[in-house]
N, CA, C and O atoms as a GROMACS GRO file, in nm:
protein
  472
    1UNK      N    1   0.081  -0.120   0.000
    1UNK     CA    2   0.000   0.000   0.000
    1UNK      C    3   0.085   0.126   0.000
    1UNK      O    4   0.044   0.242  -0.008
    2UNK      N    5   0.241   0.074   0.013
    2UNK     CA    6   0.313   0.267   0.045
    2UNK      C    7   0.308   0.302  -0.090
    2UNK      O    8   0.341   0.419  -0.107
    3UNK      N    9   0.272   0.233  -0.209
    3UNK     CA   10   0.310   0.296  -0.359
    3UNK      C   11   0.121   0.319  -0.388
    3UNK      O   12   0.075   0.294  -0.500
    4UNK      N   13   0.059   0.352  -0.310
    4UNK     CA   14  -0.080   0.408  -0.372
    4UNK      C   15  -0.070   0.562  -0.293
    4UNK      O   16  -0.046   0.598  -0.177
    5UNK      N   17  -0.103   0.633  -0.423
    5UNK     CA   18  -0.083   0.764  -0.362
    5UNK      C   19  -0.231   0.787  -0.246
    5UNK      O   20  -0.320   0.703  -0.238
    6UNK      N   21  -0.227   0.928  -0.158
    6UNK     CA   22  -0.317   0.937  -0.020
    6UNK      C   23  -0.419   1.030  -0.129
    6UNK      O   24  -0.541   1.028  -0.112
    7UNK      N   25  -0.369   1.092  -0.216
    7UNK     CA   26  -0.451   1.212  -0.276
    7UNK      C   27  -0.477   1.227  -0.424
    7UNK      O   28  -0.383   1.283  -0.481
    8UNK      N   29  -0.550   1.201  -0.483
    8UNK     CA   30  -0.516   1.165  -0.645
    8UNK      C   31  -0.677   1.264  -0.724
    8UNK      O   32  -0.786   1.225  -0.767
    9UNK      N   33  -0.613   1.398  -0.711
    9UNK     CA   34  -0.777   1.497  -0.803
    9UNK      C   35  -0.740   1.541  -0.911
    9UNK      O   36  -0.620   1.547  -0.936
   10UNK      N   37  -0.839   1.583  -1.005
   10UNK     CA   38  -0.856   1.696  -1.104
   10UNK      C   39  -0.773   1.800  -1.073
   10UNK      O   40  -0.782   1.850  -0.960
   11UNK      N   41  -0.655   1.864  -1.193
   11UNK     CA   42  -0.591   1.968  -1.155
   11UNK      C   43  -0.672   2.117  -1.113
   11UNK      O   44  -0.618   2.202  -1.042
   12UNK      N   45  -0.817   2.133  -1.172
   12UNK     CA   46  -0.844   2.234  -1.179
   12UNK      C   47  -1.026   2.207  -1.192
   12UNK      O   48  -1.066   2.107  -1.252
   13UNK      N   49  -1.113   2.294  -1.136
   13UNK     CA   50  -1.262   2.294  -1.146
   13UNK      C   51  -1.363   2.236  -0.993
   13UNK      O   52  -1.324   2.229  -0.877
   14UNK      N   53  -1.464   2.211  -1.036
   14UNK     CA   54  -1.541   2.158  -0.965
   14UNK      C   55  -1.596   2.016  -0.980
   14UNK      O   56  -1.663   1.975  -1.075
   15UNK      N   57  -1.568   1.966  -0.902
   15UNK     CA   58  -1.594   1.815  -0.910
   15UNK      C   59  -1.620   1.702  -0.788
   15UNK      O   60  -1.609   1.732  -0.669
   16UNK      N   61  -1.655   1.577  -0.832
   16UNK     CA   62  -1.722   1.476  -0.685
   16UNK      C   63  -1.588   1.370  -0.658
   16UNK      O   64  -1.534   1.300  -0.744
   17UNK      N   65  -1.561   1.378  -0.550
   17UNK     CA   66  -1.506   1.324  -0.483
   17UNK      C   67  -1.503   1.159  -0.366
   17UNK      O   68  -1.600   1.134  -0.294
   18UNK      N   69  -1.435   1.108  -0.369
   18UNK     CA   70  -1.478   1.002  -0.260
   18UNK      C   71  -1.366   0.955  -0.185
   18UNK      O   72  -1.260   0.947  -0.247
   19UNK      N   73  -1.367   0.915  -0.039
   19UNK     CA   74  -1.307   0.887   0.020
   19UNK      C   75  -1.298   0.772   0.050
   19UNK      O   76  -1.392   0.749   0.126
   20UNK      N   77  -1.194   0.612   0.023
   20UNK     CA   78  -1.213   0.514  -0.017
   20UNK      C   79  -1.083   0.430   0.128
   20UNK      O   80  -0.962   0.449   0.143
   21UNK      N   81  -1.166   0.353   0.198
   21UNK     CA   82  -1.052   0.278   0.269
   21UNK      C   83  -0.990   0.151   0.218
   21UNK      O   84  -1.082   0.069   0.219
   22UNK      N   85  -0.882   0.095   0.175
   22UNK     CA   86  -0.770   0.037   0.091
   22UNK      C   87  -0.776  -0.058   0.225
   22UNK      O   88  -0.752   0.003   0.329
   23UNK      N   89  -0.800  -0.170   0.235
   23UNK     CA   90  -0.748  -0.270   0.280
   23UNK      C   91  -0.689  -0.385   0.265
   23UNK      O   92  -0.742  -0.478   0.204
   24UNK      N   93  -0.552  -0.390   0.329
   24UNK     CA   94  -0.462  -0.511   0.264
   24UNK      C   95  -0.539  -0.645   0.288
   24UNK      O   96  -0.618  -0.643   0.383
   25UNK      N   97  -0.528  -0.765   0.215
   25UNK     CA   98  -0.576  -0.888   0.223
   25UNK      C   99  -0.504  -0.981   0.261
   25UNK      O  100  -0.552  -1.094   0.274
   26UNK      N  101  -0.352  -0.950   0.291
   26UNK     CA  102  -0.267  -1.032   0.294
   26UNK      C  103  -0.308  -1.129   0.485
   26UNK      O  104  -0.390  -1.080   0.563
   27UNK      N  105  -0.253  -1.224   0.508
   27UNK     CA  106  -0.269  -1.318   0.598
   27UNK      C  107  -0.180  -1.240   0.724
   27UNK      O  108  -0.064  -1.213   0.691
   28UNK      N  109  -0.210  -1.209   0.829
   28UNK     CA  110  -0.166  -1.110   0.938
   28UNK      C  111  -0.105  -0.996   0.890
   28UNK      O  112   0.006  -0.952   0.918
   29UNK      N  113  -0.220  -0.936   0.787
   29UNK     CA  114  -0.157  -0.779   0.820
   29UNK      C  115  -0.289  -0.734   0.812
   29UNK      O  116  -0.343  -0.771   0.708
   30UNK      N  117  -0.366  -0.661   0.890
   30UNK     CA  118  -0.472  -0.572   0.891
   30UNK      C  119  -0.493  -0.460   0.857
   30UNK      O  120  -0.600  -0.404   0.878
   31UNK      N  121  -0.382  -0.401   0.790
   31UNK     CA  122  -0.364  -0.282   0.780
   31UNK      C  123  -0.454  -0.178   0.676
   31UNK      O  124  -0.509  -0.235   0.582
   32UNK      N  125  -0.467  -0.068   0.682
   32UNK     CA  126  -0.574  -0.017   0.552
   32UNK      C  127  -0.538   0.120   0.571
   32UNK      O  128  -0.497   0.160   0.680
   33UNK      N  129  -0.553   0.204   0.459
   33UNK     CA  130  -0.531   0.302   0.441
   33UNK      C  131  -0.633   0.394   0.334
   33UNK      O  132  -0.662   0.366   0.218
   34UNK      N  133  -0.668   0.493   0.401
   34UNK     CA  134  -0.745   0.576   0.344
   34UNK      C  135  -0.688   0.685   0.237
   34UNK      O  136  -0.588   0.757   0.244
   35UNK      N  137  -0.803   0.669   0.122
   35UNK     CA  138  -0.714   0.801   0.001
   35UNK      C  139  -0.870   0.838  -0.059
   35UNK      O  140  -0.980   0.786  -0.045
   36UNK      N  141  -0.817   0.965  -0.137
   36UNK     CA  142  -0.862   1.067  -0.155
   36UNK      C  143  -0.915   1.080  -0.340
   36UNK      O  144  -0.827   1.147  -0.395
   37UNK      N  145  -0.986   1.054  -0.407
   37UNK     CA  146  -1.009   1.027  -0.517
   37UNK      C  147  -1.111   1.197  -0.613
   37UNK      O  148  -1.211   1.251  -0.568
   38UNK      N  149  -1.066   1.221  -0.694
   38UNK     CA  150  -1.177   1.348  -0.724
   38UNK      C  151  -1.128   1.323  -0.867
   38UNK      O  152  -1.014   1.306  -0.911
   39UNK      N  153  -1.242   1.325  -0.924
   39UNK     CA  154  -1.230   1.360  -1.119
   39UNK      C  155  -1.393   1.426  -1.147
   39UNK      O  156  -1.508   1.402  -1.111
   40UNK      N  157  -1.317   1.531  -1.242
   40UNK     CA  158  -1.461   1.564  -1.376
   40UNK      C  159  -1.549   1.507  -1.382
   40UNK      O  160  -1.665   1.516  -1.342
   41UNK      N  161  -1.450   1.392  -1.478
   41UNK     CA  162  -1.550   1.330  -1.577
   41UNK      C  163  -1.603   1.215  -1.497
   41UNK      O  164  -1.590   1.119  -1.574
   42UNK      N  165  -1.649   1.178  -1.398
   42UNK     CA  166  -1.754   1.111  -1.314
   42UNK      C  167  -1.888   1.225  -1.267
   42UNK      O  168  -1.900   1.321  -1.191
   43UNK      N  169  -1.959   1.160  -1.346
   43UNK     CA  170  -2.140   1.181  -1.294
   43UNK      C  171  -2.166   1.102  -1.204
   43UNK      O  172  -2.286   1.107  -1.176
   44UNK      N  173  -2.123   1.047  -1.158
   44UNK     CA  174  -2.172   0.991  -1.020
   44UNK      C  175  -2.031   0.929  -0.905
   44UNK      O  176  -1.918   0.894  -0.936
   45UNK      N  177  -2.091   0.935  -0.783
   45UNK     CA  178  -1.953   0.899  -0.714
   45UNK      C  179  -1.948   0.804  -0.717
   45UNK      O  180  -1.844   0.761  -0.666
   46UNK      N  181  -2.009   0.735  -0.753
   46UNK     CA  182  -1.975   0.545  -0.783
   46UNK      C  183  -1.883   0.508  -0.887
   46UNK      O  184  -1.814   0.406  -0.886
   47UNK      N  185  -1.886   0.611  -0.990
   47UNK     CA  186  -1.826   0.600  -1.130
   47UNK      C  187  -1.674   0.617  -1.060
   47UNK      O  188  -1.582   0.554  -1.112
   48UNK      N  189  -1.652   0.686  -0.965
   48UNK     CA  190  -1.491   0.694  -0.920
   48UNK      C  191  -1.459   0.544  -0.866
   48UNK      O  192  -1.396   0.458  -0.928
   49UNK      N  193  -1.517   0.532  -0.737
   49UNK     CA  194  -1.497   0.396  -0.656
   49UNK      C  195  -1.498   0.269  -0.724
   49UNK      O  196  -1.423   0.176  -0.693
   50UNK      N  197  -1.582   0.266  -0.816
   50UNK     CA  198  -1.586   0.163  -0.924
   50UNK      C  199  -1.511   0.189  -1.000
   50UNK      O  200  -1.557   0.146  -1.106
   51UNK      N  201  -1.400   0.245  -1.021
   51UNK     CA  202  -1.300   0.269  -1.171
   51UNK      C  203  -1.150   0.220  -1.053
   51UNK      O  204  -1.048   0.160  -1.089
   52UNK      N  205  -1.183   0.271  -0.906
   52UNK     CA  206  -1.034   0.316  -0.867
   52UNK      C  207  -1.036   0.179  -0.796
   52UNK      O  208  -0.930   0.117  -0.786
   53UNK      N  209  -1.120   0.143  -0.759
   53UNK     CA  210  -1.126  -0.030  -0.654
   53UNK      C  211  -1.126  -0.135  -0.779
   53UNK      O  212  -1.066  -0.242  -0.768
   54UNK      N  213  -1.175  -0.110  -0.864
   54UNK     CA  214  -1.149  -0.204  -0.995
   54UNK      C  215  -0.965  -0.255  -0.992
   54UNK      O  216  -0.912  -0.366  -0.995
   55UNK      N  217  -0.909  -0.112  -0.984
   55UNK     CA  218  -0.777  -0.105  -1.067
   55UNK      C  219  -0.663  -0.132  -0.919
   55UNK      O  220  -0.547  -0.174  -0.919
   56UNK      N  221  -0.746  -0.092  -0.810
   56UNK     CA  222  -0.664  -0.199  -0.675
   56UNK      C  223  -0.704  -0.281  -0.595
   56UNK      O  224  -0.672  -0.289  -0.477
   57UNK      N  225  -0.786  -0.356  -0.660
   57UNK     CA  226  -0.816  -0.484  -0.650
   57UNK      C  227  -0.784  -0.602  -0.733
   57UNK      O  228  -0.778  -0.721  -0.701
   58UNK      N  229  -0.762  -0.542  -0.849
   58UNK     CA  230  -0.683  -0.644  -0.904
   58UNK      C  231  -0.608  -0.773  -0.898
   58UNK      O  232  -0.634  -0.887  -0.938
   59UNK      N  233  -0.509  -0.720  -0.837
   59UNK     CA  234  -0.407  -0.822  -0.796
   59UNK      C  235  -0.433  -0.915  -0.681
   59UNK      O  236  -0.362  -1.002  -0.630
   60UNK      N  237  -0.571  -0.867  -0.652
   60UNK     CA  238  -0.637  -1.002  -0.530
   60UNK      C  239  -0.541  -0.966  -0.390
   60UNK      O  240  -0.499  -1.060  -0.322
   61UNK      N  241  -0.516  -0.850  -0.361
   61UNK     CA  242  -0.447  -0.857  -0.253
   61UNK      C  243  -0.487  -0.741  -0.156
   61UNK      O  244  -0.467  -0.744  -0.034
   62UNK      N  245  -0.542  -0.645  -0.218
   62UNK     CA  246  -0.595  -0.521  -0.145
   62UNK      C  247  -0.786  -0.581  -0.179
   62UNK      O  248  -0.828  -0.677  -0.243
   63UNK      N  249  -0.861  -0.464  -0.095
   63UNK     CA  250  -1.002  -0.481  -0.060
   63UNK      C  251  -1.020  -0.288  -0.037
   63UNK      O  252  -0.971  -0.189   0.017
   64UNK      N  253  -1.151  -0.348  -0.141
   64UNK     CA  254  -1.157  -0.126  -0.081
   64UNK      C  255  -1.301  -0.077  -0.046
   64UNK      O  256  -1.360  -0.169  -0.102
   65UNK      N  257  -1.358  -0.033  -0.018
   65UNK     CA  258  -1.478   0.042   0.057
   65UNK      C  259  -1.489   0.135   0.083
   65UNK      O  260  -1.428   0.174   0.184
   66UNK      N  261  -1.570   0.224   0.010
   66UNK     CA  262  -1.639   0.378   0.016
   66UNK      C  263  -1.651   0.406   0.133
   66UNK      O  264  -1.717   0.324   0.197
   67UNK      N  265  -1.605   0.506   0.198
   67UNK     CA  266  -1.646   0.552   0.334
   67UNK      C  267  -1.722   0.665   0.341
   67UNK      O  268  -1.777   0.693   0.447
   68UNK      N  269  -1.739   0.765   0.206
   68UNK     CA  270  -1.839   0.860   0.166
   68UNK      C  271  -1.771   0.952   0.061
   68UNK      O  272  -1.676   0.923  -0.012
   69UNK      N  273  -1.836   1.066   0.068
   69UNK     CA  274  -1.822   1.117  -0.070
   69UNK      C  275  -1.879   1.290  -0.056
   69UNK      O  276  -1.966   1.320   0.026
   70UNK      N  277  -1.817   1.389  -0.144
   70UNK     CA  278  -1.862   1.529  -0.142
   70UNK      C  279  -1.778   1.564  -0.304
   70UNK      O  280  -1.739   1.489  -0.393
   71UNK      N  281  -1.773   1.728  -0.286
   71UNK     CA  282  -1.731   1.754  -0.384
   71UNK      C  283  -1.608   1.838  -0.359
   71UNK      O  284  -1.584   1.865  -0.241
   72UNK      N  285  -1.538   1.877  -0.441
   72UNK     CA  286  -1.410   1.925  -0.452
   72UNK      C  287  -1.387   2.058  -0.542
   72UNK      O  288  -1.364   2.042  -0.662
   73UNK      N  289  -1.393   2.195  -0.485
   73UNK     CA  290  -1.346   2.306  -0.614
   73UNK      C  291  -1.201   2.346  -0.577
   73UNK      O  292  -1.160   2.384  -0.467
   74UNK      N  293  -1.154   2.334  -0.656
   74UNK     CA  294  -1.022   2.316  -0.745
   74UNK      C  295  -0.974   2.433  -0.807
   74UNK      O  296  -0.992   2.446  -0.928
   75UNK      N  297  -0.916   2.518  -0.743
   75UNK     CA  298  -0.830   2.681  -0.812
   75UNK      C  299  -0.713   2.652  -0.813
   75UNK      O  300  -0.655   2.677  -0.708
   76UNK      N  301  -0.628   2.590  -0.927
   76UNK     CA  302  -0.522   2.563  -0.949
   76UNK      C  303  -0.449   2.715  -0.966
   76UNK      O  304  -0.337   2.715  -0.914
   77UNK      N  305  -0.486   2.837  -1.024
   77UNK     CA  306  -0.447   2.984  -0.996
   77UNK      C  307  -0.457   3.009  -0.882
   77UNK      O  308  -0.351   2.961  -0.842
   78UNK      N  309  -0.526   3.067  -0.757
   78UNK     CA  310  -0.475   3.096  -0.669
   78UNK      C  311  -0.439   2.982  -0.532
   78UNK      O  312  -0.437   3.003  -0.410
   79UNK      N  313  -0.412   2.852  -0.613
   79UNK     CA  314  -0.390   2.752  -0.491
   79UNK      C  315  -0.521   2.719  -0.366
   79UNK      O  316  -0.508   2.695  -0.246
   80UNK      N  317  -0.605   2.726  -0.423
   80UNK     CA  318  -0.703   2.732  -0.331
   80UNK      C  319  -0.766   2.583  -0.339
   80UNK      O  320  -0.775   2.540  -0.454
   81UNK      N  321  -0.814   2.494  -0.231
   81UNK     CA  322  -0.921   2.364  -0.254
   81UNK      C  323  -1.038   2.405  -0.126
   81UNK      O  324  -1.038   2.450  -0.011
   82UNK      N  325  -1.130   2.360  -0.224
   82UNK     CA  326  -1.241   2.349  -0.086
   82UNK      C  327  -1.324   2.255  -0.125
   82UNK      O  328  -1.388   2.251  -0.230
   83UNK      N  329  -1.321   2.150  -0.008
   83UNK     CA  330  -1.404   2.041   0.023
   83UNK      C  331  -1.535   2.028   0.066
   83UNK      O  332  -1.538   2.081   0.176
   84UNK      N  333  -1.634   1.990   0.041
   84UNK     CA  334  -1.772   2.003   0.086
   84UNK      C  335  -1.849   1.894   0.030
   84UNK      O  336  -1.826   1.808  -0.054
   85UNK      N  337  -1.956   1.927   0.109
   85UNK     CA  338  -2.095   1.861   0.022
   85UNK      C  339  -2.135   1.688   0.052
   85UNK      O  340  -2.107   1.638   0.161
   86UNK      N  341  -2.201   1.610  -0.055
   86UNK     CA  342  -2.194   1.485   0.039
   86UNK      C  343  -2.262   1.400  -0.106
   86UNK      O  344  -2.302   1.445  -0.214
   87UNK      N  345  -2.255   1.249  -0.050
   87UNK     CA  346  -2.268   1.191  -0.173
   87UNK      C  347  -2.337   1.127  -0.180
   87UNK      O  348  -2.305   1.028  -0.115
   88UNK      N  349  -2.512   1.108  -0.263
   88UNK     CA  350  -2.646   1.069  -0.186
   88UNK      C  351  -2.617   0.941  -0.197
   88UNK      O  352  -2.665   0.889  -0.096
   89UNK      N  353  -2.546   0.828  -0.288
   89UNK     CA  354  -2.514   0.707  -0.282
   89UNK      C  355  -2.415   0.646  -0.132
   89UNK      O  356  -2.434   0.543  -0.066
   90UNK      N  357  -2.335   0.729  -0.118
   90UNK     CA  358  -2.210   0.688  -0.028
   90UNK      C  359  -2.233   0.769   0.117
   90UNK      O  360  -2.177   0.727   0.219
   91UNK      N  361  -2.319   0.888   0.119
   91UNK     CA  362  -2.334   0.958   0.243
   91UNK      C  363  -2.196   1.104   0.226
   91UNK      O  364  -2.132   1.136   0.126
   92UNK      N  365  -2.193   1.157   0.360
   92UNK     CA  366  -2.106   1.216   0.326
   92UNK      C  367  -1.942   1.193   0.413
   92UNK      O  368  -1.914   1.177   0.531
   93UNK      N  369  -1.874   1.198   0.308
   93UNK     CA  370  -1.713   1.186   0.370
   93UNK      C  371  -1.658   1.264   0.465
   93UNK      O  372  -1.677   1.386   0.456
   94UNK      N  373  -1.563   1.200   0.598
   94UNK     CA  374  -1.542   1.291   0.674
   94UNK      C  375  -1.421   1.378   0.588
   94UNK      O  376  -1.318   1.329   0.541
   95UNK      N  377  -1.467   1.530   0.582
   95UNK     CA  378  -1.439   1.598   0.496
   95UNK      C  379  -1.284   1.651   0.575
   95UNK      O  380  -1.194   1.695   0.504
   96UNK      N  381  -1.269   1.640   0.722
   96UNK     CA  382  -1.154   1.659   0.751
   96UNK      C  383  -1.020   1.548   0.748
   96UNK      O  384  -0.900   1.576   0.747
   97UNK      N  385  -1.077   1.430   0.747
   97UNK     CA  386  -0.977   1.360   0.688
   97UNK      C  387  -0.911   1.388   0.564
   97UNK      O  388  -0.790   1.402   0.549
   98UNK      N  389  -1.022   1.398   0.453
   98UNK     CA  390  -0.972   1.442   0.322
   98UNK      C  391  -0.910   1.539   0.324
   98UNK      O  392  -0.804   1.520   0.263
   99UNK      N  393  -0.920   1.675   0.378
   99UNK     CA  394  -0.854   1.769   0.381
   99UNK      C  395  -0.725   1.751   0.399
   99UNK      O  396  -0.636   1.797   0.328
  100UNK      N  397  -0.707   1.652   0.540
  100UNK     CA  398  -0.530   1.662   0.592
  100UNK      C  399  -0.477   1.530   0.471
  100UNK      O  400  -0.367   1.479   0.450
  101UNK      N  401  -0.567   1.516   0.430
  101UNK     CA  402  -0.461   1.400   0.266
  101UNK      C  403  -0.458   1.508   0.165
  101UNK      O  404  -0.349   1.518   0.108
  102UNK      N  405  -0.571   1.614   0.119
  102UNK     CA  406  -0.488   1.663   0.045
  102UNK      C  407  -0.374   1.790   0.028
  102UNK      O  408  -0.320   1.838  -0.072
  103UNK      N  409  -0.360   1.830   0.204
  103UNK     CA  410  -0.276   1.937   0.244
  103UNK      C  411  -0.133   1.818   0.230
  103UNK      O  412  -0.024   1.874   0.226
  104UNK      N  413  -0.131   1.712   0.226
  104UNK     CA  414   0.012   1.612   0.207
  104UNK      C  415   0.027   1.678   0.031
  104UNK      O  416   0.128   1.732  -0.013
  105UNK      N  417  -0.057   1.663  -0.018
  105UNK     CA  418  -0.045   1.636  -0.169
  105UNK      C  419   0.020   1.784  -0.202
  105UNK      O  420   0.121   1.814  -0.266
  106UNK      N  421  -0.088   1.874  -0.123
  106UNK     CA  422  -0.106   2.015  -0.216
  106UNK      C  423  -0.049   2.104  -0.057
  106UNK      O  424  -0.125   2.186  -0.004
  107UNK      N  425   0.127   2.065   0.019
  107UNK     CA  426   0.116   2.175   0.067
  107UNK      C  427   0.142   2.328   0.078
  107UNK      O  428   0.151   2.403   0.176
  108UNK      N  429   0.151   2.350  -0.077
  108UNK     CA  430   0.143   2.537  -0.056
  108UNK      C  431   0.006   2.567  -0.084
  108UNK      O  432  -0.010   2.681  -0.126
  109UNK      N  433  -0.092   2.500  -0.074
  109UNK     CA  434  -0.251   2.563  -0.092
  109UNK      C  435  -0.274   2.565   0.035
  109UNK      O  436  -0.206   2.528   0.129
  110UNK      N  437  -0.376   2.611   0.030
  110UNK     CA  438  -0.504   2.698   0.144
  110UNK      C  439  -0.598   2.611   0.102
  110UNK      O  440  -0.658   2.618  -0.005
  111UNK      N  441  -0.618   2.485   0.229
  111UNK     CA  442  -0.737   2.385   0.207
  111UNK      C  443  -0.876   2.413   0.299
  111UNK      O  444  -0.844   2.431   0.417
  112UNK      N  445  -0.964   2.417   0.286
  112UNK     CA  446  -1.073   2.378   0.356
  112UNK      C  447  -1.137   2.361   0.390
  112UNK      O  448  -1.076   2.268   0.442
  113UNK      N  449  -1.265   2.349   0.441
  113UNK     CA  450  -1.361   2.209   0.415
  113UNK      C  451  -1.485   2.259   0.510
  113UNK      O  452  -1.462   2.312   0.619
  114UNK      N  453  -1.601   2.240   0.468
  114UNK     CA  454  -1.758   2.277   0.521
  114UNK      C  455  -1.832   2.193   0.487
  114UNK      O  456  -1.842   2.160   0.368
  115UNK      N  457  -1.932   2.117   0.623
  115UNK     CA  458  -2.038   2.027   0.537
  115UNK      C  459  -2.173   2.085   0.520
  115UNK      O  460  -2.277   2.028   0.550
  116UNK      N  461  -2.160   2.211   0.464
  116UNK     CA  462  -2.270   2.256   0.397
  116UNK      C  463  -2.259   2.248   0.225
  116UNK      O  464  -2.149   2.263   0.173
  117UNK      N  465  -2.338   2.231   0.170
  117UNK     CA  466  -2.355   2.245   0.035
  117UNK      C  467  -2.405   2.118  -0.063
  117UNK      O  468  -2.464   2.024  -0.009
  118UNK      N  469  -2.381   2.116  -0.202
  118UNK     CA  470  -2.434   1.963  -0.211
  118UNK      C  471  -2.309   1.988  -0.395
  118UNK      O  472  -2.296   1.894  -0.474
   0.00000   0.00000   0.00000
C-alpha cells in the first residue's frame, strides 16, 4: 500500500469526490489506508470507486470500501481547494480527513472544508 498515492484529483474545477478505505488482504496484516479520489468526468460517485477499486483490487491482494463522498473546487491559480458537500449514494465523507490527505499532496494551498452544500 506505500506505492498508492493518499490524494489523487482533477488539476483544476469543480468536481465529486470520494473517500475510499484500501485494505490489505494479505494473511496477518490488517492494515488499511485511506485516500482521496476526485475527477470531472464522473457523474456519479460510484463512477470513481468503481473505476479506482477495480484497478486496486486487481491483484487479489488489497479490498476497498467507500467511506463517503462530497465535492471538490479546485483553483489551481490561486492555490485554493475546498471540500464540501456529500454523496447521496455513499453519504457524506469525513471531509476533515480528506482535507489533511490533500494538504500532504497540495502543501502550498489553502485547504478547507464545510459540510454545507451539495
Amino acid at each position: 500500500m506505500a506505492n498508492i498515492p493518499e490524494a489523487e484529483i482533477d488539476p483544476t474545477g469543480v468536481f465529486k469526490y470520494v473517500l475510499i478505505r484500501v485494505h490489505s488482504k494479505e494473511d496477518g496484516d490488517d492494515s488499511s489506508l485511506d485516500i482521496v479520489r476526485g475527477y470531472a468526468w464522473a457523474e456519479y460517485h460510484a463512477d470513481i470507486y468503481d473505476k479506482v477499486a477495480e484497478e486496486l483490487e486487481k491483484g487479489g491482494h488489497l479490498d476497498c470500501e467507500c467511506i463517503g463522498g462530497g465535492r471538490i473546487k479546485h483553483d489551481c491559480q490561486s492555490k485554493k481547494i475546498h471540500v464540501y458537500g456529500y454523496s447521496m449514494g455513499f453519504g457524506k465523507a469525513n471531509h476533515a480527513v480528506s482535507t489533511e490527505k490533500l494538504k500532504v499532496r497540495y502543501p502550498k494551498y489553502e485547504i478547507t472544508w464545510a459540510d454545507e452544500g451539495y
